[in-house]
C-alpha positions, 0 to 999 in steps of 0.5 A: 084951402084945406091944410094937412095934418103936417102943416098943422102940427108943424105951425105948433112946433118950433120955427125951423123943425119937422114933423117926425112920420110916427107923430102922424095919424096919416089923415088926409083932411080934404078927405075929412072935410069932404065926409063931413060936408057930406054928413051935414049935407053942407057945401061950404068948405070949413076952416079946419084947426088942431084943437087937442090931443089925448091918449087916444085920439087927435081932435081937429074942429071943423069950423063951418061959419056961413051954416054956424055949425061945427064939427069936431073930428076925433082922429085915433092916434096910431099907438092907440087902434084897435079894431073894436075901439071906435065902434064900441066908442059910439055904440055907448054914445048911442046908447048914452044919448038915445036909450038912456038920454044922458047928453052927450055929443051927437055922432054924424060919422064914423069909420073904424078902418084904417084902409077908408078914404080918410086915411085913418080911423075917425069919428065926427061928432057934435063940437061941445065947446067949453064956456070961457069962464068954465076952468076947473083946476086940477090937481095930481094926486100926491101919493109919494108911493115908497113901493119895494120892487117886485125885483127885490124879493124872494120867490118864496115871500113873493108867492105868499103875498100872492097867495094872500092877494088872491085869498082876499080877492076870493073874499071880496068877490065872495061878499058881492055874491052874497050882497042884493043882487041889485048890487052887482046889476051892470052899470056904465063906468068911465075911467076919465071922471072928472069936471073937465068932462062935464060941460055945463051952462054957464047961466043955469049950471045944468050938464050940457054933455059928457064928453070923452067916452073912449074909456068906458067899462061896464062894471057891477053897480057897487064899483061904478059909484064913483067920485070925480077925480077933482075931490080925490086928489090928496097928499099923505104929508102930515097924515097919521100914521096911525088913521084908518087910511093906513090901517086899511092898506094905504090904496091910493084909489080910496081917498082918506076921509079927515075931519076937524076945522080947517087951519088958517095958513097965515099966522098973525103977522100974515105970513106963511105958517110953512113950519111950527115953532120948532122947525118942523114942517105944518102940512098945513095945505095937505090938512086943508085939502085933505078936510075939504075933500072929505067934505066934497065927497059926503056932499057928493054922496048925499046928492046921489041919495037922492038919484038911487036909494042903492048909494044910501043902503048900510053897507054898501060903501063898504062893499065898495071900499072891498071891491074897489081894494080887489080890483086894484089888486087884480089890475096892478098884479105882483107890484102891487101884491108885494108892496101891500104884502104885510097888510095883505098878510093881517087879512089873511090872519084875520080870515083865518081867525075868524074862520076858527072864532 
């Protein structure tokens, strides 16, 4: 017997509790079953359970045991629809696995109205299951953002640093017109890069699939060279206040590259360095991961050298860390543009100056 998406929620939650109506999808899933049996051309009945949940979707795995073949069924959240959502979602799976052969999971079946049989909108793809032993540990970025609120300020001083705001992204956008037209060429980005959405084999390390393809964008190549979340996470406790992450802005998109050797968080009793002889903390975890992701990330670029002679060329970094500062400034509007308004003011003078040199 096939459960419905109520009884399974409900077995997640505490003994006794409901499931409230808007935490529905409103899928039928004997109605799912029946669209995967038919798309796998497979008469046995699965064994359905919940598997996880995202910003966009409920995923629910179709276990099929007798054929040894499994479905796992992406079913769109209903705070999370639109029209142009699951279509767009796999035509770029398509087009990742048949035109540019990068593995991805294959897709048997997908309907993007709300109104079809299954009661929701739903994708059924390839199960890509992660290896036991695969676990990656994530770590949030800690910014400790000190953001003066947009409320705070005057209309005049808000539209100067919006007037500043928008001058810098004409000079950023004015310095991709003017670099090769091989960096502005259009490229897939995915907005969820991380190791959790790379699954790979457990003996030869190679990539079996990407997964999660819901937020993809198409941008200019220069933009799209990118790092995985894993190797940019950092904490500004212990940082300098006088090194070129704060020179240049302080956006938290563009990680702080920090050199030197790596402290040992022990002294020589074996206890804890948490503080110096004075009392003040060390930061020594934050030097530590600051150094080692630094050190990821110029290992990562040396091997994408090797994919596209692009990511090797002078300058280009550069012109991404320009961009890259644009784009932030466009995507996070006023807030952004008052909380960066004395460095965005130095720019302005410094074009200015430049202009008159």
């Amino acid at each position: 017997m096939v459960p419905t998406e109520t009884a399974l929620l409900r077995a997640r939650r505490p003994p006794g509790s409901s499931v409230p109506d808007w935490l529905l999808t409103g899928v039928d899933l004997p109605a799912l079953v029946y669209a995967a049996r038919e798309a796998l051309c497979i008469d046995e009945l699965p064994k359905v359970t919940y598997e996880a949940e995202g910003g966009y979707n409920r995923l629910f795995l179709l276990s099929f045991e007798e054929a040894h073949r499994s479905v796992l069924a992406r079913v769109a959240l209903k705070n999370a629809r639109s029209r142009f959502h699951i279509p767009s979602a796999v035509a770029t799976m398509s087009f990742a696995r048949h035109i540019q052969s990068i593995p991805t999971p294959e897709v048997y079946a997908w309907n993007a109205s709300d109104t079809n049989p299954v009661g929701a909108p739903y994708i059924l793809q390839d199960s890509m299951a992660m290896p036991d032993d695969q676990s990656i540990e994530l770590d949030e970025i800690g910014l400790d953002e000190d953001q003066a609120g947009v409320q705070a300020c005057n209309p005049s001083a808000f539209a100067a640093a919006a007037s500043n705001a928008h001058s810098y992204i004409r000079r950023s956008l004015s310095l991709l017109q003017q670099a090769p037209a091989d960096l502005s060429a259009s490229c897939l980005f995915r907005s969820d890069y991380a190791f959790r959405n790379v699954l790979l084999d457990a003996k030869t390390l190679r990539v079996r699939a990407f997964i999660d393809w819901d937020d993809i964008h198409v941008k200019p190549f220069v933009l799209s060279v990118n790092f995985p979340e894993d190797i940019t996470s950092f904490s500004r406790e212990g940082l300098d206040p006088q090194s070129a992450y704060f020179r240049d802005g302080a956006f938290g998109v563009l990680p702080p590259d920090e050199d030197g050797e790596m402290l040992d968080i022990l002294d020589e009793h074996g206890n804890y360095r948490a503080v110096d002889e004075h009392g003040n903390p060390t930061f020594i975890d934050e030097h530590n991961e600051r150094i080692r992701g630094t050190r990821y990330r110029r290992e990562y670029i040396e091997h994408l050298k090797k994919f596209d002679h692009r990511v090797g060329r002078d300058g280009t970094w550069e012109l991404r860390k320009d961009l890259v500062r644009a784009e932030y400034l466009v995507m996070r509007g006023g807030e952004a543009w008052w909380d960066k308004r004395e460095w965005l003011e130095q720019q302005s003078q410094g074009a200015i100056n430049a202009d008159v040199g």
